[in-house]
LUMZA-851291 format. One record per residue: residue in one letter; x, y, z of N, C-alpha, C in turn. Coordinates in pm, whole numbers, padded with zeros to 5 digits, always signed. Example, Ala and Ser with C-alpha at 12.3 -4.5 7.8 and 13.67 -1.06 7.14 Angstrom:
BEGIN
a+01319-00569+00780+01230-00450+00780+01320-00330+00780
s+01285-00225+00708+01367-00106+00714+01290+00003+00787
end
This chain:
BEGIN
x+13293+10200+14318+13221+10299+14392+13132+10382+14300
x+13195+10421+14170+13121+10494+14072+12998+10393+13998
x+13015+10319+14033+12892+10223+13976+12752+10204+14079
x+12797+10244+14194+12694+10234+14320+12573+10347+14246
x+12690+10512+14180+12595+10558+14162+12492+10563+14053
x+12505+10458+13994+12413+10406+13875+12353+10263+13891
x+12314+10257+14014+12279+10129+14069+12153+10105+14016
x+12088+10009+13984+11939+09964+13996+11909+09856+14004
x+11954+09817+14134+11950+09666+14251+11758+09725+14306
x+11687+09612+14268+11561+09595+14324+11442+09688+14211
x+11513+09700+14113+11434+09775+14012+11374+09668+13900
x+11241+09712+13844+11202+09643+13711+11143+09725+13601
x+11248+09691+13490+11223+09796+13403+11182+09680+13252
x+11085+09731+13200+11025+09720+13144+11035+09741+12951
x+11086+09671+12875+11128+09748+12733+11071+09668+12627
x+11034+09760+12541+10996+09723+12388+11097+09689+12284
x+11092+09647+12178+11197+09654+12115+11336+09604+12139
x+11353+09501+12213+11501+09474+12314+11559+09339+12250
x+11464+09275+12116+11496+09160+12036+11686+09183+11999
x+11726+09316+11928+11849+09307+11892+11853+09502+11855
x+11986+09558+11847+12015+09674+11834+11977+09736+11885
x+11974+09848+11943+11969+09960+12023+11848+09943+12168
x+11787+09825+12106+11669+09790+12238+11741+09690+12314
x+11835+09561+12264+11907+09487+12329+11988+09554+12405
x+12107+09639+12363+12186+09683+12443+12134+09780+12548
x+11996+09821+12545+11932+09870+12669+11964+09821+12794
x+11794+09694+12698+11796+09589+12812+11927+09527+12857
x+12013+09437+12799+12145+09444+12882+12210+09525+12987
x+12237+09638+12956+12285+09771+13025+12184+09761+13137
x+12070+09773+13120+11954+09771+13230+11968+09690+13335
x+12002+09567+13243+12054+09451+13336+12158+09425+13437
x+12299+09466+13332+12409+09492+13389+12458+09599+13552
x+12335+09678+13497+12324+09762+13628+12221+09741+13761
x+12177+09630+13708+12124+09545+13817+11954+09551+13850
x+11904+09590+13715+11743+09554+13722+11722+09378+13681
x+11596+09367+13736+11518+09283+13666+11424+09343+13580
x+11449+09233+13474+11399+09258+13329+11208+09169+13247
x+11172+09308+13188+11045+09281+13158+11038+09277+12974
x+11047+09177+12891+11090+09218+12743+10943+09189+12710
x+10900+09338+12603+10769+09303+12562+10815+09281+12435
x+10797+09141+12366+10824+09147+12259+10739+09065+12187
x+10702+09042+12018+10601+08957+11994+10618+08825+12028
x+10755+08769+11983+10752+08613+11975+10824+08535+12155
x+10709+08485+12183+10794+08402+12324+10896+08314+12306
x+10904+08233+12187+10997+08223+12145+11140+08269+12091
x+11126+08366+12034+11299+08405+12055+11319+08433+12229
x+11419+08388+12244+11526+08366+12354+11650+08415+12434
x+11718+08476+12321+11850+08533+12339+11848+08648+12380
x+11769+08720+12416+11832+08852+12555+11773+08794+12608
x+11676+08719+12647+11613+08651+12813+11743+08585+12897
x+11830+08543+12795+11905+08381+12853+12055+08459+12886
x+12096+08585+12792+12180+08670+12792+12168+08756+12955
x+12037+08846+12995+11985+08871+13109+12014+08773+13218
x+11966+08667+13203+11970+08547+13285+12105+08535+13337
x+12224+08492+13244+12315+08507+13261+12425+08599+13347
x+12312+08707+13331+12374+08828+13433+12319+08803+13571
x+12263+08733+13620+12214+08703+13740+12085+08748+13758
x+12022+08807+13627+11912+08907+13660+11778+08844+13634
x+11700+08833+13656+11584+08814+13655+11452+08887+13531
x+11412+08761+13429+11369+08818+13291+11301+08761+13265
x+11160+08794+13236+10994+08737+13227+10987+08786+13069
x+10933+08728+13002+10853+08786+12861+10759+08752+12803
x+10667+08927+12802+10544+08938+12793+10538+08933+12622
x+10415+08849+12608+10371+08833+12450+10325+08942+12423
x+10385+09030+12359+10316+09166+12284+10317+09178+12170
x+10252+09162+12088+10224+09282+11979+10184+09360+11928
x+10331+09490+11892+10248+09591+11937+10135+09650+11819
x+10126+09597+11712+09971+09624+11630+09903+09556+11701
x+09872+09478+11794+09773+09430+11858+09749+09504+11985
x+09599+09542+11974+09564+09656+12080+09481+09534+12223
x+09446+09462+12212+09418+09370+12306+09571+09331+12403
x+09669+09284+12329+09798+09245+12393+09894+09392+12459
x+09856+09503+12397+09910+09668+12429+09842+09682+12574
x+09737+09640+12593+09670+09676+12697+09662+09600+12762
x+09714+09477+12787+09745+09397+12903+09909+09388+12967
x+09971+09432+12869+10088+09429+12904+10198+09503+12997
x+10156+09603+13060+10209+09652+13216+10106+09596+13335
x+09956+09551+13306+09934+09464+13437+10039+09287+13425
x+10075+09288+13277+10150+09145+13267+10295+09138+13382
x+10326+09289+13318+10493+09272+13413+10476+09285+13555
x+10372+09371+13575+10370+09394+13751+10301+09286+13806
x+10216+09190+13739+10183+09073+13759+10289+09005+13857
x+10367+08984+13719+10490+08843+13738+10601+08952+13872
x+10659+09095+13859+10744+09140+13943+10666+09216+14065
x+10593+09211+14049+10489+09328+14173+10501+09440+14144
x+10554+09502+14040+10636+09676+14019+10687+09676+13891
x+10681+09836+13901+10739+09897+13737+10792+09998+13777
x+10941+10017+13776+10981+10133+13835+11053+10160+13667
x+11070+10105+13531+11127+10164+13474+11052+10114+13320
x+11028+10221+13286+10970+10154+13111+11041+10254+13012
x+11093+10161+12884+11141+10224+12774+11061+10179+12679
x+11038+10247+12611+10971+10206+12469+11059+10268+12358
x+11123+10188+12264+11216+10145+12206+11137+10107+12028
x+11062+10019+12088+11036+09954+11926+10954+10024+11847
x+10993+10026+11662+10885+10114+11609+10896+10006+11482
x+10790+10070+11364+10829+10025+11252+10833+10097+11167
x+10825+10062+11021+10868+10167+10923+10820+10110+10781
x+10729+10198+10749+10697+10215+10570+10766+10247+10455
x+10818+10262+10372+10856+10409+10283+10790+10361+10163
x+10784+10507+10111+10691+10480+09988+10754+10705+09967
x+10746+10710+09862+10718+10897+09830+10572+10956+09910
x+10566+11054+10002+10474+11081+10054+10375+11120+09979
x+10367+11161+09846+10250+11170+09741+10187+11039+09746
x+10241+10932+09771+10214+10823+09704+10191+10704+09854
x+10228+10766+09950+10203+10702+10052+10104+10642+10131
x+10056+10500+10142+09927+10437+10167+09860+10442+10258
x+09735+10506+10288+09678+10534+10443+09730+10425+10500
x+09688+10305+10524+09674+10162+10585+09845+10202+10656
x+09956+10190+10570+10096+10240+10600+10086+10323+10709
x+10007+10467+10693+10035+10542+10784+09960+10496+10934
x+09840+10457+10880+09733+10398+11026+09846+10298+11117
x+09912+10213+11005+09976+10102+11111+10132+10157+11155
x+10194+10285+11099+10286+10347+11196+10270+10419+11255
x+10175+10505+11297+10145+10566+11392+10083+10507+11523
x+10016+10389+11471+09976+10306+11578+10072+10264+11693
x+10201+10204+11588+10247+10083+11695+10360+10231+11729
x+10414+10356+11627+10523+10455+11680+10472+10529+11767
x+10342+10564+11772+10293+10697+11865+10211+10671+11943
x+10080+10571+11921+09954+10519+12000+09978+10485+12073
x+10043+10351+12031+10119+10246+12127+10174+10247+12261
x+10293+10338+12165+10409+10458+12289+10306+10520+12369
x+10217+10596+12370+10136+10692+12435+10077+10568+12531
x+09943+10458+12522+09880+10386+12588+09973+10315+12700
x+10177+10242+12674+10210+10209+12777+10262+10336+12868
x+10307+10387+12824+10304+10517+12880+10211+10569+13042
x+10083+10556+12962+09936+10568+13044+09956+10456+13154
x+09948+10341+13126+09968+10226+13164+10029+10246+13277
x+10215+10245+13207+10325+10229+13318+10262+10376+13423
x+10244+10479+13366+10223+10587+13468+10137+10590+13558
x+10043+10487+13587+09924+10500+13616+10014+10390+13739
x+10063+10302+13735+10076+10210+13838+10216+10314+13910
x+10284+10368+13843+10430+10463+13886+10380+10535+14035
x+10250+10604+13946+10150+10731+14028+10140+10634+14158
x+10099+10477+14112+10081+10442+14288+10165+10401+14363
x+10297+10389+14294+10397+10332+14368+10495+10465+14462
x+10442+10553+14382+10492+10708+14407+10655+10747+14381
x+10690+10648+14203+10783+10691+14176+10792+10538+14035
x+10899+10655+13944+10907+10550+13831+10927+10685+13713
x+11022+10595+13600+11062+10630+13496+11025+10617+13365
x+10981+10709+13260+10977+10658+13146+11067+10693+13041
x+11130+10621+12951+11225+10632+12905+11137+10638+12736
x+11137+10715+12627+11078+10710+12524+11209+10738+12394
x+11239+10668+12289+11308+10672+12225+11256+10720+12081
x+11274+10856+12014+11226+10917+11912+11356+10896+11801
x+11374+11000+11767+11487+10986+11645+11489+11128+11573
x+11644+11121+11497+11656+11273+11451+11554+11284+11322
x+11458+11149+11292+11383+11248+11174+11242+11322+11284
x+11233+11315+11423+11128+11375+11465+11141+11538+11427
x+11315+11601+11417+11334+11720+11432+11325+11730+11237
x+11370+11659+11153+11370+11692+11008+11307+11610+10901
x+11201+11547+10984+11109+11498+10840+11185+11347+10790
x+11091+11325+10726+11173+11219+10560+11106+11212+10423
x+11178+11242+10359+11065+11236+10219+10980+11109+10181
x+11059+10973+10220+10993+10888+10200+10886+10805+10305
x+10924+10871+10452+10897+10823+10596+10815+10926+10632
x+10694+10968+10607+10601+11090+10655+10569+11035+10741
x+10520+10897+10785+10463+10865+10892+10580+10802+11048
x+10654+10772+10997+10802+10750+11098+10785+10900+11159
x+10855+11001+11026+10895+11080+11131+10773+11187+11162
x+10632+11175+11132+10527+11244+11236+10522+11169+11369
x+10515+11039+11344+10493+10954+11455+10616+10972+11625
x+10736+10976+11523+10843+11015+11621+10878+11150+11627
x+10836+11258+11589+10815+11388+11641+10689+11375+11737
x+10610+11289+11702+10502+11285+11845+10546+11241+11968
x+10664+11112+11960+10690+11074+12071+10820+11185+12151
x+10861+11240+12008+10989+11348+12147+10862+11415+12191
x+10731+11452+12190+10667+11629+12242+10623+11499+12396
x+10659+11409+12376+10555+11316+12502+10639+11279+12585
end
């Protein structure tokens, strides 16, 4: 009965990052509670949360994304509502990570984590919200981290990037 109230029978939620650790056990959980599943991930080839999903009875499409690629960023919520008709749930999950001493830290480094940690995050965001707005309902789920609240000496661009995504 207590599971009715965490139901999400007829839902499609949408996640980054869901290859393995903290994005897998999302998507699973997502699953388990009864969405169909949208994995944006780079390689169509890896397999194992699609077949894992599957397994749960649930229903799991995967969109070729990558997210330094701004052509594939921007097709990828007309990709899922394509294949499901709807987006009632998006997490964005996946980031990457430089380190270097921030004296010493390489623009190019910072251009390409802020891109795929904050840009990225921000454009599906736009995306998923923009189709939510017409469905007249929908979730975004954004995953930051405790260096958004305290920095890193070696991660200036992690944790600006993910102090951008908690203010969003």
């Amino acid at each position: 009965m207590t599971v009715d109230l965490f139901s999400l029978d007829g839902k499609v939620a949408a996640i980054t990052g869901a290859t393995r650790g903290i994005g897998r056990s999302m998507a699973i959980a997502l699953a388990e509670a009864g969405s169909d599943i949208a994995l944006l991930q780079r390689s169509k080839e890896f397999l194992g949360v699609k077949e894992e999903i599957e397994r749960l009875g649930r229903k799991c499409f995967i969109v070729n994304c990558d997210l330094e690629n701004a052509s594939e960023v921007s097709e990828a919520i007309s990709s899922v509502v394509g294949h499901f008709g709807k987006l009632d749930i998006l997490v964005n999950n996946a980031g990457i990570q430089r380190r270097s001493p921030a004296v010493e830290f390489a623009e190019e480094n910072w251009d390409a984590v802020m891109n795929v940690n904050l840009k990225t995050v921000w454009l599906l965001c736009q995306q998923a919200g923009r189709q939510m707005l017409k469905q007249g309902s929908g979730k975004i789920i954004n995953m930051a981290s405790l260096l958004s609240y305290q920095g890193g000496i070696t991660v200036p661009a992690y944790a600006a990037a993910k102090g951008g995504v908690a203010q969003l």
